[in-house]
N, C-alpha and C positions, 0 to 999 in steps of 0.2 A: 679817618681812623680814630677808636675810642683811645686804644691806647695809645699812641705817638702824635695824633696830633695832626696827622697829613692832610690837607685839603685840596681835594686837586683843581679847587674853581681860584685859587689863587697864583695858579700858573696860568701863561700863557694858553701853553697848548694841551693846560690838561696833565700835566705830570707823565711819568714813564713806570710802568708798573712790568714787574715778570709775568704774569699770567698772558701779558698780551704779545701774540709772538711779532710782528713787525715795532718795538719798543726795545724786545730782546736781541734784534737786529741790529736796531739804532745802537745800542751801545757795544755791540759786539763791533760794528763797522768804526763808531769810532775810536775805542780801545786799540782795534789794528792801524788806523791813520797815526794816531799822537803819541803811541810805543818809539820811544826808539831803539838804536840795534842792542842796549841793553838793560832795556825796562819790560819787564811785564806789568800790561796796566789792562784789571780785572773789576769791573762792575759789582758794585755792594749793595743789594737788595734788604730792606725794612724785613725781618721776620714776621712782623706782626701783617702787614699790610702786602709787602710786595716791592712797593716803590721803592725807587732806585735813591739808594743815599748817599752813595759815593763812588769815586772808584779809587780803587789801590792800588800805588804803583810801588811796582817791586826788581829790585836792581838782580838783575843775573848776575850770577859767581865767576870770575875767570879764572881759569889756571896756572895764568899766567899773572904777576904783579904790574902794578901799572908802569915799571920804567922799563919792563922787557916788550910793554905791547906798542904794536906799530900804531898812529896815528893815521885815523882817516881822515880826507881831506879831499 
């Protein structure tokens, strides 16, 4: 990519782009693997190009404070 920079012969396998839907899988399946019960973790796509630049994980709110909630275990 001219503007950012990306080259995908310096990956492995070729880097992970949105336009390509089994990449768009790959990170959706592992966003659900590595979440836990209170993380949303969402894949972050290059504007320019596509490619996948990060992902973001993001804590859910509870309603409860943490010395009313039960502990799992």
């Amino acid at each position: 990519c001219k503007v950012c920079g990306e080259d995908p012969t310096e990956r492995g396998s070729g880097g992970m782009y949105k336009n390509k839907r089994e990449d768009k899988k790959l990170a959706k399946d592992y966003c659900e693997r590595t979440a836990n019960f209170n993380q949303i973790v969402k894949p972050v796509w290059k504007p320019c190009c596509g490619a996948l630049d990060y992902y973001s994980v993001r804590m859910k709110k509870s309603k409860d404070p943490l010395w009313k909630q039960k502990l799992k275990s």
